[in-house]
RODO-2510 file (C-alpha; in nm, 4 decimals, decimal comma):
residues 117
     n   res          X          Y          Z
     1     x     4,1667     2,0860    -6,1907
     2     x     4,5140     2,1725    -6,3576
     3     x     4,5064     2,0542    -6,6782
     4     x     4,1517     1,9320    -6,8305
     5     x     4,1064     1,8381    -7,1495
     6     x     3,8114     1,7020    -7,3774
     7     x     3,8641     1,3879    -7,5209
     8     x     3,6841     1,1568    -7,7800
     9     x     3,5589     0,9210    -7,5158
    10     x     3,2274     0,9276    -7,3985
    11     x     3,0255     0,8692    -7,0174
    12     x     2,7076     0,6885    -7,0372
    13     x     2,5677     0,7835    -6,7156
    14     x     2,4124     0,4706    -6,5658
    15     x     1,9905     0,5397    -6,6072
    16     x     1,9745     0,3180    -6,2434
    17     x     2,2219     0,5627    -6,0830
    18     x     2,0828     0,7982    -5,8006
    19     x     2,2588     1,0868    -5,7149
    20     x     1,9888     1,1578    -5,4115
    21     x     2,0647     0,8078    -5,2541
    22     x     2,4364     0,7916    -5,3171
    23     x     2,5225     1,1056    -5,1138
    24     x     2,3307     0,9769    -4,8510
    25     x     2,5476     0,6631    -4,8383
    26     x     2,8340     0,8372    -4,6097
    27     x     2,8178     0,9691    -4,2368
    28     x     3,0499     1,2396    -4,3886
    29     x     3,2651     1,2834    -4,6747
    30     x     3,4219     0,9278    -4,7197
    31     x     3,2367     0,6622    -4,9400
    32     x     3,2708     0,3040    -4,7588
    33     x     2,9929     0,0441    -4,7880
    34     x     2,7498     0,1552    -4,5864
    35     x     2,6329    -0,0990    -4,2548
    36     x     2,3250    -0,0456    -4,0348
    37     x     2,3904     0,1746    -3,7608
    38     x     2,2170     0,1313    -3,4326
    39     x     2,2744     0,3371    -3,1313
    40     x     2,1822     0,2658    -2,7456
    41     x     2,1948     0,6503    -2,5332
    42     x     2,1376     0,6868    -2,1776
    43     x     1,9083     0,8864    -1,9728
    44     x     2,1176     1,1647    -1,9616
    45     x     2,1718     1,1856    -2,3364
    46     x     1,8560     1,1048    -2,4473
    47     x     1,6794     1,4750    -2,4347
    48     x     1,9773     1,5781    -2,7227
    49     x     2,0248     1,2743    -2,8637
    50     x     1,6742     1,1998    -2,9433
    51     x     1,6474     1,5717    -3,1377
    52     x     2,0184     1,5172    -3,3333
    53     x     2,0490     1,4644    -3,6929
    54     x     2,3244     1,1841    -3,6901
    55     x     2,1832     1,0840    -4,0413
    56     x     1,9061     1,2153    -4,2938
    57     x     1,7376     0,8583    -4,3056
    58     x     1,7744     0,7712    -3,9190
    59     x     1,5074     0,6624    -3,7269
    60     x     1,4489     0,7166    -3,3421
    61     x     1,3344     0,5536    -3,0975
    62     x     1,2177     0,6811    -2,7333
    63     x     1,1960     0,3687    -2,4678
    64     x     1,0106     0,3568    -2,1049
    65     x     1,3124     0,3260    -1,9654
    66     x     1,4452     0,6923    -2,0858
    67     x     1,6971     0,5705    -2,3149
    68     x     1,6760     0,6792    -2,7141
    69     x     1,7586     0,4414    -2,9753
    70     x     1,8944     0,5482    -3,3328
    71     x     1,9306     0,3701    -3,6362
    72     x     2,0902     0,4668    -3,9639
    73     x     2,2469     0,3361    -4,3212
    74     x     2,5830     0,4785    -4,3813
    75     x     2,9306     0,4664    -4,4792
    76     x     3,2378     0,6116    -4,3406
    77     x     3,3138     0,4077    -4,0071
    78     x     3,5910     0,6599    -3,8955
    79     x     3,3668     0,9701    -3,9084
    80     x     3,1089     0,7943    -3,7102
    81     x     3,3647     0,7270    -3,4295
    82     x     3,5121     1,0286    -3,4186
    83     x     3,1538     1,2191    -3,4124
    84     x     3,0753     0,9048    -3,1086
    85     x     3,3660     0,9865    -2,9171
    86     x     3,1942     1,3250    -2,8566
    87     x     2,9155     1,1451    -2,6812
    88     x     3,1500     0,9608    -2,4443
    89     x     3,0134     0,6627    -2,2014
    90     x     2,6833     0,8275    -2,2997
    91     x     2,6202     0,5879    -2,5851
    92     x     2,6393     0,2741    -2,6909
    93     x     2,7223     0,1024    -3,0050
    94     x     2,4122    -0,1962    -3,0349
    95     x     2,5219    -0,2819    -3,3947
    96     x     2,7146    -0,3764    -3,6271
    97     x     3,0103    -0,5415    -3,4280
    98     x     3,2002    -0,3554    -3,6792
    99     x     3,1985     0,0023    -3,5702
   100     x     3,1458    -0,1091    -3,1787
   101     x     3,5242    -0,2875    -3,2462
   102     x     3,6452     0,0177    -3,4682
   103     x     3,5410     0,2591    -3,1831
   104     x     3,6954     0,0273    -2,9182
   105     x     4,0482     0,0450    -3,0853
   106     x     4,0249     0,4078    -3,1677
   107     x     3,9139     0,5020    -2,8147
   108     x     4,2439     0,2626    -2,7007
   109     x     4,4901     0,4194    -2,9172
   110     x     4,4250     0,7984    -2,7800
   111     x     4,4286     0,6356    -2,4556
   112     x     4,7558     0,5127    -2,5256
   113     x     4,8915     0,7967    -2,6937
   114     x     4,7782     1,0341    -2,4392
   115     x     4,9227     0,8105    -2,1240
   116     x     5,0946     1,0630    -1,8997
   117     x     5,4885     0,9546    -1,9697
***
């Protein structure tokens, strides 16, 4: 801040406001509406994946089969691709149609833009 200044105008603070919940809104650092997040990982991810914080309010799940399922609240659809791409063909977005779509046109455009020339 550059230039604050107090002015006659006052903030009521809304009573029903919660700081604690409202940071937990975001994967990251932007504030989108959050969606429900729900993550399919292989066999071979599973040992890592099912120990990772992706989210402070995620739940895990552990299957027969040896894959881990994940499921979170949260905003910020870019961060969550970028921090997906890391996984690779290791996971899978189950829900929402959203993000699996946002991560599908992501992952095409740095295909593109990476295409030998």
């Amino acid at each position: 801040m550059d230039d604050a200044k107090v002015l006659p105008k006052r903030f009521e603070r809304d009573p029903a406001f919660d700081l604690q919940r409202f940071t937990l809104r975001p994967f990251g650092t932007f504030q989108e509406e959050p969606v429900q997040v729900m993550l399919r990982f292989d066999r071979t991810a599973a040992p890592d994946a099912s120990f990772f914080l992706f989210h402070p309010d995620q739940t895990t799940e552990v299957h027969e089969d040896g894959t881990v399922t994940v499921r979170f609240e949260a905003g910020g659809l870019d961060e969550i691709c970028w921090h997906l791409i890391t996984w690779g063909e290791t996971v899978t977005v189950e829900e929402p149609l959203l993000l699996r779509r946002h991560l599908a046109r992501m992952c095409a455009t740095l295909a593109a833009h990476h295409q030998p020339a």
